[in-house]
N, C-alpha and C positions, 0 to 999 in steps of 0.2 A: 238619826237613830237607825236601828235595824228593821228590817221590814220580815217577817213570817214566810219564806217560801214554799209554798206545794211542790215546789219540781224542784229535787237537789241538783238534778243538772243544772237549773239554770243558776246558782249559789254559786254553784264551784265557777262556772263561768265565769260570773259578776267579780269572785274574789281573785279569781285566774285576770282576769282582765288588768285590776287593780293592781296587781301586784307589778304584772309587764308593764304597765305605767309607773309604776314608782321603779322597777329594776332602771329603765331609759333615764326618766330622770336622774337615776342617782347611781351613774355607773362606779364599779368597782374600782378602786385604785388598787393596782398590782406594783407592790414595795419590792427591794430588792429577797432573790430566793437566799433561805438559810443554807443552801444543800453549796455548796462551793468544791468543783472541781477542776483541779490545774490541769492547766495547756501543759500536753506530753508527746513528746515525740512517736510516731509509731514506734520505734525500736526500742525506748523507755517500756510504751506500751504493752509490747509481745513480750517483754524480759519479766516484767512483773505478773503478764495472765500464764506464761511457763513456770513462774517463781510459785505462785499461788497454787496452780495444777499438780505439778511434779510435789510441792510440798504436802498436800491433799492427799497425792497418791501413799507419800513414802509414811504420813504419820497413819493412814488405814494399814501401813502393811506392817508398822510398828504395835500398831495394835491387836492386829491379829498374830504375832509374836507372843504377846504378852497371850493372851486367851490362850493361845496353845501350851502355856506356861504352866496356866493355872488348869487347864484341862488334863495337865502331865500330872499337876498335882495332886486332883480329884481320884484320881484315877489311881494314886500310890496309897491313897487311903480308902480303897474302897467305896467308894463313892460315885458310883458308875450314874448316876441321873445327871447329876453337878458336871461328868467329866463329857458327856455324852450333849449336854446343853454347849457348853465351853468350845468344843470338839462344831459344832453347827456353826456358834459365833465368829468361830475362825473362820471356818469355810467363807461365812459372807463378806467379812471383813480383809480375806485375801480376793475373794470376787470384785467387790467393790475398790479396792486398791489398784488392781490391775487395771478394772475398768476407768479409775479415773486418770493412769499413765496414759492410758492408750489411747483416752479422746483426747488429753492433753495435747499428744502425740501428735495427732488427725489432724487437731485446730492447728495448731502452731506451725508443721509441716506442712501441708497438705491444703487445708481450707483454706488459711489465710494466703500462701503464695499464688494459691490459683486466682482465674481473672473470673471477677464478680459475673454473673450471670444478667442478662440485657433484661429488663424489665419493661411490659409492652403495657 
C-alpha cells in the first residue's frame, strides 16, 4: 500500500527511482519511422532546393503583381486607405521575393560549391 510522506522529495525520489527501474526492465521498441525519404543524388537534390527557391521567389513576385493591381484599383475609386495598405503589401511581398531569389541564389551558387568549413 502507500505510505504518508513528510518530505516530497523523498516521494518523487521513491516514484523517480521506480519508474528507472521499470523504464530498464522494459525497454522501448523503436518500429520502423513513418517519415520515409528517398536516396537522391546530390544533383537531383540541388535541382529540386533551386526548383523549390526560385519557385518561392517568383510566386512572392507574382503576388505582389496582383497587390499592385488591386492597389491601382483602390486607388481609381477613391479609396486612398485600401490603395495605400495594397501599395505596403507590394512593397513587402516584392522585398520578400527578391530576398528569396537571392538566397536561393547564395545557397545553390555560392554555399553549396564552397568547401565545408573544418569543425574542431
Amino acid at each position: 500500500m502507500s505510505r504518508e510522506d513528510q518530505n516530497a522529495d523523498d516521494t518523487f525520489g521513491t516514484v523517480k527511482g521506480r519508474h528507472q527501474k521499470w523504464s530498464e526492465a522494459n525497454p522501448r521498441r523503436r518500429g520502423p519511422s513513418a517519415i520515409k525519404v528517398p536516396e537522391m543524388s546530390d544533383a537531383v537534390e540541388k535541382t529540386l532546393g533551386m526548383a523549390a527557391g526560385f519557385g518561392a521567389g517568383a510566386l512572392l513576385l507574382l503576388l505582389a503583381a496582383v497587390t499592385a493591381t488591386a492597389a491601382a484599383s483602390w486607388a481609381r475609386v477613391d479609396r486612398s486607405g485600401a490603395a495605400v495598405a495594397y501599395s505596403i503589401a507590394t512593397f513587402f511581398l516584392i522585398l520578400a521575393g527578391l530576398g528569396a531569389l537571392a538566397a536561393t541564389y547564395n545557397h545553390v551558387f555560392r554555399i553549396i560549391p564552397g568547401e565545408a568549413p573544418e569543425h574542431h
